[in-house]
C-alpha positions in Angstrom: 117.3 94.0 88.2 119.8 96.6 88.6 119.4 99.8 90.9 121.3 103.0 91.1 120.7 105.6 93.8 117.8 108.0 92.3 115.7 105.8 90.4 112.5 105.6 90.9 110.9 102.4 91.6 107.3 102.6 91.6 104.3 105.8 92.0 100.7 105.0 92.9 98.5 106.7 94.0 96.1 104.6 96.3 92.1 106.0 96.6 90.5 105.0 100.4 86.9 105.2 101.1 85.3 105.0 104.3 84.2 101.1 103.0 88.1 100.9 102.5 88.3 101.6 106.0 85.7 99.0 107.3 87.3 96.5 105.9 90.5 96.7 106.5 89.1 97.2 110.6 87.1 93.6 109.9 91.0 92.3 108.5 92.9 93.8 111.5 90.3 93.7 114.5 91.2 97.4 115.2 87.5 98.8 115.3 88.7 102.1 117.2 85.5 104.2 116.8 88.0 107.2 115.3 88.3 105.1 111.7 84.6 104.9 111.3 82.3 107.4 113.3 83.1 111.0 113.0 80.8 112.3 115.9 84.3 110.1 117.9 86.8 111.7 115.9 85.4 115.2 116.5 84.7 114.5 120.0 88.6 113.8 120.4 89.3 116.7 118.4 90.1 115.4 115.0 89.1 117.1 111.9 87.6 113.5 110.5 87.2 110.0 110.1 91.2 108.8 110.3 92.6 105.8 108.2 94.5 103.2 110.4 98.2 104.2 110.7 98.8 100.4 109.9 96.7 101.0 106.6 98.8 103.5 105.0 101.8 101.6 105.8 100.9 98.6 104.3 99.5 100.3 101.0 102.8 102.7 101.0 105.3 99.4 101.2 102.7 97.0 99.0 103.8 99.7 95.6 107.1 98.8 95.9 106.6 95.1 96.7 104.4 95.3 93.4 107.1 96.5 91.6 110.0 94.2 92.8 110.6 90.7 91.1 109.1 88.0 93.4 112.4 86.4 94.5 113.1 90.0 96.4 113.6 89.8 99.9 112.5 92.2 102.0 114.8 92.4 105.5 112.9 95.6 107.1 110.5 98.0 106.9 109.5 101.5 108.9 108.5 104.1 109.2 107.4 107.4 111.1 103.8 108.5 111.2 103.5 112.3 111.3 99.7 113.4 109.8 96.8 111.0 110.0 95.1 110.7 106.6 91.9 112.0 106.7 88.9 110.0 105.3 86.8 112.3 103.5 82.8 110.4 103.9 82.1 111.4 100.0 85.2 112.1 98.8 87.3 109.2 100.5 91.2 110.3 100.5 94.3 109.5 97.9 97.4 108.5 99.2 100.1 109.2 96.5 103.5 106.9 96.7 106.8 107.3 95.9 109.5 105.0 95.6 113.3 105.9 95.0 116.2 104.3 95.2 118.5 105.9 98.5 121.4 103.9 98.9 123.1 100.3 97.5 125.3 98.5 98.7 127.0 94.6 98.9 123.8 93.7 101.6 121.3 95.9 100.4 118.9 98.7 98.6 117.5 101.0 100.2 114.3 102.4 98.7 112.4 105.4 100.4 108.8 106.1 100.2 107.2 109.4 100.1 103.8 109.3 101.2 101.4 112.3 101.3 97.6 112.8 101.6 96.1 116.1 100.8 99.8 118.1 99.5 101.4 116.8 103.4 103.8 113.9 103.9 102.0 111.7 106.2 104.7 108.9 106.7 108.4 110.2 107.2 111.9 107.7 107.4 109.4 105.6 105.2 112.1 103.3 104.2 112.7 99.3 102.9 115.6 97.4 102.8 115.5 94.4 100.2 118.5 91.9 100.4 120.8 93.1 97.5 121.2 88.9 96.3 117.4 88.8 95.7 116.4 91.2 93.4 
């Protein structure tokens, strides 16, 4: 698989539902009242039910992984968390992906991830780095 700086590598866009957010709090253990009781997340001055940080993470960096051939090899991953994605109790909340190609080189490519909720970027420096052998 060849990459040049530009491409794009994968676009999802990823539907959470309050039951979304339950279970991923069962998987993770984090049961912080804020990702599941909106009488907490208003007292703490929140305009909803939040998904977990780690949640939109994972689903951002799982469309690329999707997209890559299975001997790819991811060396890192982060991110900076600048909106919380509010969980609608009806509605729920779609997380749209992006996936680009940023930089190659002998070691690596670099794919960055544009990740917004409701028109606003939620994740920023979103980034992977897959080992340029692998892929």
């Amino acid at each position: 698989m060849s990459f040049t700086v530009g491409d794009v590598v994968a676009e999802r866009t990823i539907h959470l539902t309050r039951e979304s957010l339950v279970r991923y709090a069962g998987a993770s253990g984090d049961f912080n009242p804020i990702h599941y009781r909106d009488d907490v997340a208003a007292e703490v001055g929140l305009h909803g039910v939040l998904a977990h940080g780690m949640l939109t993470m994972g689903l951002a960096s799982s469309v690329v992984v999707a997209a890559l051939p299975g001997t790819a090899r991811l060396l890192d991953y982060g991110v900076r968390f600048t909106k919380p994605v509010v969980v609608d109790p009806i509605a729920g909340a779609d997380v749209q992906v992006s996936a680009k190609v940023g930089a190659v080189d002998e070691e690596a490519v670099r794919i960055d991830l544009t990740v917004r909720h409701a028109e606003t970027t939620v994740l920023v420096k979103a980034q992977l780095r897959i080992a340029a052998g692998s892929v």
